[in-house]
C-alpha positions as CSV (number, residue, x, y, z in Angstrom):
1,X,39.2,88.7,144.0
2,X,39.8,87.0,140.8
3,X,43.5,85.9,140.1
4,X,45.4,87.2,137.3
5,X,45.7,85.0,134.1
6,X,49.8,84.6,133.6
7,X,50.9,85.0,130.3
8,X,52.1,82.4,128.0
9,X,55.3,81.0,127.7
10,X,57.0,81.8,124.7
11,X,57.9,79.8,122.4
12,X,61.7,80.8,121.2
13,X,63.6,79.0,118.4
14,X,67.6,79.9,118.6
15,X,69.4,78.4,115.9
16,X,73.1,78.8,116.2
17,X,76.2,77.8,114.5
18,X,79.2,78.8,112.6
19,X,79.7,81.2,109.9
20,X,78.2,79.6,106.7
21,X,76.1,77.4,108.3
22,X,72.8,78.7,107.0
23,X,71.7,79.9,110.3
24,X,70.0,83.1,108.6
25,X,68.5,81.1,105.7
26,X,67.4,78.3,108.0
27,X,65.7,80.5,110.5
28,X,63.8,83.1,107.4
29,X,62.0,79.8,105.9
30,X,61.3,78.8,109.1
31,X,59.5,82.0,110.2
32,X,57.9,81.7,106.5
33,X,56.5,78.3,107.0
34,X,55.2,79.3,110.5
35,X,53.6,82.5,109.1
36,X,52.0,80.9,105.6
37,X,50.4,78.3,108.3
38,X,48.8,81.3,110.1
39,X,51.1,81.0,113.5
40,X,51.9,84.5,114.3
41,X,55.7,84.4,114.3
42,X,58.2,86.7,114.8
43,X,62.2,87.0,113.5
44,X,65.6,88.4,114.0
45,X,68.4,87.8,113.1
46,X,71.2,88.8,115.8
47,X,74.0,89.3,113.2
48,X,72.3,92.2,111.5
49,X,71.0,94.1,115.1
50,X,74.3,93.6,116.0
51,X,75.2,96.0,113.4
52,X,76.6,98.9,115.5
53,X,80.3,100.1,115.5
54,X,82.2,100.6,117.1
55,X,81.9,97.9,119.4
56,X,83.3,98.6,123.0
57,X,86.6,96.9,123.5
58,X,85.4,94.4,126.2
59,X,82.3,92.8,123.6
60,X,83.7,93.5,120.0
61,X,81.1,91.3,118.7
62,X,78.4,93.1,120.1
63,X,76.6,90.5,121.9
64,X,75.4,92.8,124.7
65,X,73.9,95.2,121.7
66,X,72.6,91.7,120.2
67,X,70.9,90.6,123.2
68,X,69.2,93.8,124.2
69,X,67.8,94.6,120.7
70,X,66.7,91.2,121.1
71,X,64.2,91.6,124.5
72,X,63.6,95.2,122.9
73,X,61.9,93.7,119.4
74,X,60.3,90.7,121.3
75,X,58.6,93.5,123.4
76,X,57.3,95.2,120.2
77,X,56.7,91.7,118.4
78,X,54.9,90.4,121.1
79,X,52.5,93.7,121.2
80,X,51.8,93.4,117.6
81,X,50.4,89.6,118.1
82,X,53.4,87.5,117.2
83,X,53.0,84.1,119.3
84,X,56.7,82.9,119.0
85,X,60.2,83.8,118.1
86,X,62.8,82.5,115.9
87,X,66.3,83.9,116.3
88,X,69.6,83.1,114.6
89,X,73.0,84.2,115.2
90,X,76.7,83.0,115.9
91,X,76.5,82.7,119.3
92,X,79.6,81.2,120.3
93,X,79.7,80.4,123.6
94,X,78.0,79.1,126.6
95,X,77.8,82.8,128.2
96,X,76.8,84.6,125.4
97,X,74.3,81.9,125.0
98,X,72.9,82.3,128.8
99,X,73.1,86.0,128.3
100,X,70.8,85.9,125.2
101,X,68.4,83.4,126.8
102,X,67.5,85.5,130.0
103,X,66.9,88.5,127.9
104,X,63.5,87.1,127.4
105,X,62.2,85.3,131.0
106,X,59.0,83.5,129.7
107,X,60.7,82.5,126.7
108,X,60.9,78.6,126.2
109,X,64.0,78.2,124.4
110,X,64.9,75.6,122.0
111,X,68.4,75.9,120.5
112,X,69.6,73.8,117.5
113,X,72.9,73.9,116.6
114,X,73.4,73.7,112.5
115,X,76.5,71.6,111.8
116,X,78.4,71.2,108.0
117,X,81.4,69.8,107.3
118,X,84.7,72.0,107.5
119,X,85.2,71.8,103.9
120,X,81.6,72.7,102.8
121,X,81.8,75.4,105.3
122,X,84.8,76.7,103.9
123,X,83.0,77.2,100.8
124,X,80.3,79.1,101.2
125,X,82.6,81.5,103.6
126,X,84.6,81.7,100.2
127,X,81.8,82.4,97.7
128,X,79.4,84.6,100.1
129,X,83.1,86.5,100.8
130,X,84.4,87.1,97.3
131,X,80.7,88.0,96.3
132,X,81.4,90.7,99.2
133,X,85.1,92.2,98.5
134,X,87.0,89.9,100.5
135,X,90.3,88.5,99.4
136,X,90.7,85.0,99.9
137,X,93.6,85.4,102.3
138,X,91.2,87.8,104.7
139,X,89.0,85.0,104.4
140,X,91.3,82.3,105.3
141,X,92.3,84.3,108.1
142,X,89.1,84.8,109.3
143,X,88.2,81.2,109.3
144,X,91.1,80.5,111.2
145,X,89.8,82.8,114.2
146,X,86.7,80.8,114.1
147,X,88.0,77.6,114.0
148,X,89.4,77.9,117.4
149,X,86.7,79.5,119.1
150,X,84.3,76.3,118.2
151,X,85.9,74.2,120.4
152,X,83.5,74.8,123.6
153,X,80.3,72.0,123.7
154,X,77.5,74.4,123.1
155,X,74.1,73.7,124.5
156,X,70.9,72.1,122.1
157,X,70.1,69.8,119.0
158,X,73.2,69.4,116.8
159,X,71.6,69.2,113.2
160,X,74.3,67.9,110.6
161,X,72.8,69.4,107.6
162,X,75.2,68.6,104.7
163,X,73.8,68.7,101.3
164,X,70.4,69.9,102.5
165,X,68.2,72.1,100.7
166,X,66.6,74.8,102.6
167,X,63.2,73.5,102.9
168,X,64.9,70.2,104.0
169,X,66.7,72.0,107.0
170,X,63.3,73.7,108.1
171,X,61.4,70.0,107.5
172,X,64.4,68.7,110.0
173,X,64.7,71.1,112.8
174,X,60.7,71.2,113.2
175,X,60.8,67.0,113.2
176,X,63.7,66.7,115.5
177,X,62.9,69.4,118.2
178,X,58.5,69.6,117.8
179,X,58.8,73.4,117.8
180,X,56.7,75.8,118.2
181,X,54.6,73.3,120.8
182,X,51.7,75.4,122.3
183,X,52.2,78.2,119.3
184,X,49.7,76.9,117.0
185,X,47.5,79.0,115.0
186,X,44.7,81.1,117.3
């Protein structure tokens, strides 16, 4: 009796960081470079599935919605031929992390942490805030709440990407991590 074929691994990009660290940006161009170079990729970005409110009192940011929209897109991705997955959010913990991460067993997860300095952060929170509705003092208030939360040692590659253009930041987390190993075009 022949044996079953397993499937692939997966190969799953997280990129994580703080607010106004151009996790978003960072993880569309590098879904764009994949798919211009005919890998059949797949993206999602957890801060917009996460959408949904109003959150229940005991996950007000959601990440339980996150992480099941999560397995439930990869499920459809996957059918529809994408190869790999790139995912950004603000993950901001080691549990939410872990609960993310087994949503998708035969993943192969490589997380990169994007890193910018406190003032640079501060103003892009400012600018992409105001351009919002935001008053500065919500937004300093906000950033204070942040601030301590990103104490914990998070898992991954710690990027420093400081002055970087976009194309630069994609350039560095495929040199520094080798990803998507395995997920070349067919």
């Amino acid at each position: 009796m022949p044996s079953a074929v397993p499937e692939p691994r997966v190969p799953a990009l997280l990129l994580i960081g703080e607010t106004g660290t151009g996790k978003s940006d960072a993880s569309y161009h590098v879904f764009s470079r994949l798919f211009r170079s005919g890998t059949p990729t797949a993206r999602l970005d957890l801060d917009d599935v996460g959408m949904s409110h109003p959150a229940p009192p005991d996950d007000p940011d959601n990440f339980r919605v996150k992480a099941e929209a999560m397995a439930a897109c990869w499920s459809v991705f996957r059918e529809h031929g994408a190869r790999c997955l790139v995912v950004s959010g603000a993950l901001d913990s080691r549990e939410v992390i872990d609960l993310h991460l087994t949503q998708i067993p035969d993943a192969d997860w490589t997380i990169v942490r994007l890193r910018i300095s406190e003032a640079e952060r501060h103003r892009r929170v400012l600018a992409r805030g105001l351009l919002l509705g935001y008053s500065e003092e919500e937004l300093d208030a906000a950033d204070v709440d942040e601030t301590r939360a990103a104490g914990e040692e998070l898992p991954g590659v710690v990027l420093d990407i400081d002055g970087l253009t976009s194309q630069q930041v994609v350039d560095l987390v495929l040199r520094r991590t080798g990803w998507p190993d395995g997920a070349g075009p067919p």
